[in-house]
C-alpha angles and dihedrals in degrees: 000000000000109000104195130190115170110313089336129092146177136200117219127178119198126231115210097196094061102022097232130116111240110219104233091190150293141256151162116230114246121229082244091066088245126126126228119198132221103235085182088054090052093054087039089053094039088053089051094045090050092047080047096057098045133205091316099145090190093059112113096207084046086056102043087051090051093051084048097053082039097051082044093054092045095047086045086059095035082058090042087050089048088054094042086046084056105038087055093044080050093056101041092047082055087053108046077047093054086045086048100048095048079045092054086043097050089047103054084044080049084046102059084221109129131238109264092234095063100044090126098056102097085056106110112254118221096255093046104120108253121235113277100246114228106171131035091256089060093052094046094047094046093054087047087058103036132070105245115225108229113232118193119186138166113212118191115203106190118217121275139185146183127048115248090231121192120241098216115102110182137117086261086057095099092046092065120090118246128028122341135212120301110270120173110240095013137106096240107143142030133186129190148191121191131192118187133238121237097235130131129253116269088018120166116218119214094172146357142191137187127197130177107219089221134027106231107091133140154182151176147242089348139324137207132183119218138193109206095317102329124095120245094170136020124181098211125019099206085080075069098055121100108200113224113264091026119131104260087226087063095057126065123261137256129178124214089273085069085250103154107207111213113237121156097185097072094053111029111117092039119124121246142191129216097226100077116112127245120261137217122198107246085355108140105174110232090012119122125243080018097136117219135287115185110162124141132233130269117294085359118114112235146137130272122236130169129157128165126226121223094258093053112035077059097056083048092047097057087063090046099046094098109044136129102203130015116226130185112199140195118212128184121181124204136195107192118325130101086226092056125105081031123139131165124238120296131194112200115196099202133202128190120176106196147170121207113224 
C-alpha cells in the first residue's frame, strides 16, 4: 500500500507470516508530478526487515535475503575476479609491450640498421684529423672541402753583398762543400738569407702569393726563391739545364710533379750564359689558372710577383706535406766579382692559404 504525509510518501507492503509492514521504500513528489526514490531508505528498510525476521533459516523471505546478500557477495567477487582477470591482462599486456620493445630494439642492433636519432653520426666533426693527402688530386679535393685558414706575413730580407769565395784553386776544388774559387763565367759561389714563414707543422697549402712592396729591386749574378729545398723562382733557367752527356749528379733535380729541389752543390763550377729566361714554379704564360710570375733580369730593377695556380700549389704541397718548419730563401750566386751574390733589400708580403691534416 501508499502511505502519504504531506508531499512525502512511502510504499509498504504487509507479511502475513510476521505481521510487520515492510517499508518498500520512500519519496517526495517532484513539481513535475514525477517520484524520486531513496535508494539509501530501501537498504535502511531491507536491513530492518532482515534484523525483524530473525535467524529463521526456514523463512522464505530470510532466505531469499540471504541468497540476495549471497548473490551480492558472489557477484562482489565475480566483479573482484574480473579485475583480477584484468589487472593481470593488464600486466601481462605491459609486459608482452616491454618484450616487444627490447625485441624491436635487438632487431634493429641484429639488423645493422641505426637508430634514427644518430643518423648523422657517421658526418665528419671539426676536430675530427683530415685525411693525409698523397697525390695532387688529394691535395686539391681536401682544400675543396675544407675551410683554408688565411696566413698573411711580411718577410724583410736586408741588403747583402760580396760572395765568401774560397781561396783553393785546385782540381779538387769542385768536390769540397760550400763556394768555390772565383772563376769568370762560372757559378762558383751563393749566398743566402732565409725567414721563415708562421705556419704550422704538417700544413697543407692550398695556395700561396708573394709581392714585393716596391719595384726596384735588384740582384746579381743570379737569384732564386725557395721554399724549404724547392725552387719557386729562378732568374735564369739555363742553371736547370743538364747538357747531354753531363753526369746527373751534376744537374739539379725535378720529381714527376715537375718540383725542382735548389741545390747549388751539384751544380756549382758549371759554366753559364746570361741569355736564359726566368722561371716561375707551375707558371705557364697565357694559361689559365696559371697563377703570376713578375721578376726582373739580371743587373735590371723590377717587382716580384709570384702567385701559384691550383694545379700547381698541389703538386708543391705534396713535398711539403710532412714538414716541420716552413722556410723562404733568397739566394744570389756569384763568378768573380766583390759586387756578386748581391741583392737589395726586399720586402715579401706573403699569403698562405692552408688546411692542417
Amino acid at each position: 500500500m501508499i502511505f502519504t504525509f504531506g508531499k512525502r510518501w512511502c510504499l509498504l507492503t504487509y507479511l502475513s507470516g510476521l505481521m510487520t509492514f515492510w517499508v518498500l521504500g520512500c519519496g517526495v513528489t517532484s513539481f513535475h508530478g514525477g517520484a524520486q526514490f531513496a535508494t539509501e531508505r530501501k537498504s535502511s528498510a531491507s536491513e530492518d526487515a532482515q534484523k525483524n525476521s530473525g535467524p529463521d533459516e526456514n523463512n522464505n523471505n530470510s532466505g531469499t535475503d540471504a541468497g540476495g546478500g549471497e548473490g551480492s557477495g558472489q557477484t562482489k567477487e565475480s566483479n573482484d575476479g574480473r579485475e583480477s582477470e584484468k589487472d593481470g591482462s593488464d600486466s601481462a599486456s605491459k609486459e608482452d609491450d616491454a618484450e616487444s620493445g627490447v625485441a624491436g630494439v635487438d632487431a634493429n642492433a641484429d639488423s645493422g640498421d641505426a637508430p634514427l636519432d644518430n643518423k648523422d653520426d657517421n658526418k665528419p666533426s671539426e676536430n675530427q684529423e683530415k685525411e693525409d693527402p698523397q697525390t695532387p688530386e688529394e691535395v686539391v679535393d681536401l682544400c675543396k672541402k675544407s675551410t683554408p685558414q688565411r696566413l698573411q706575413q711580411q718577410l724583410v730580407f736586408d741588403e747583402r753583398i760580396d760572395c765568401n769565395f774560397s781561396s783553393a784553386e785546385n782540381a779538387d776544388d769542385a768536390l769540397t762543400a760550400g763556394n768555390l774559387h772565383r772563376l769568370n763565367g762560372h757559378l762558383m759561389a751563393r749566398e743566402t738569407t732565409s725567414q721563415a714563414i708562421d705556419l704550422p707543422q704538417n700544413a697543407i697549402i692550398c695556395g700561396i702569393s708573394l709581392a714585393s712592396e716596391n719595384s726596384n729591386f735588384r740582384y746579381d749574378d743570379f737569384l732564386t726563391i725557395s721554399l724549404n729545398q724547392y725552387a719557386l723562382m729562378i732568374s735564369n733557367d739555363l742553371l736547370m739545364q743538364c747538357d747531354e752527356g753531363a753526369d746527373p749528379a751534376t744537374c739539379l733535380m725535378k720529381d714527376e710533379f715537375d718540383v725542382w729541389t735548389w741545390d747549388f752543390d751539384r751544380i756549382k763550377g758549371r759554366p753559364f750564359g746570361f741569355n736564359g729566361e726566368r722561371y716561375c714554379f707551375g707558371y705557364q704564360e697565357g694559361a689559365e689558372n696559371s697563377g703570376e710570375c713578375e721578376f726582373p733580369g739580371h743587373d735590371q730593377a723590377g717587382a716580384v710577383k709570384f702567385s701559384l695556380g691550383t694545379d700547381a700549389v698541389s703538386k708543391l704541397s705534396v713535398k711539403l706535406k710532412d714538414q716541420a718548419n716552413f722556410t723562404l730563401s733568397l739566394t744570389a750566386t756569384g763568378d768573380n766579382d766583390n759586387e756578386d751574390c748581391w741583392h737589395k733589400a726586399l720586402s715579401l708580403d706573403v699569403g698562405v692559404d692552408y688546411v692542417v691534416k
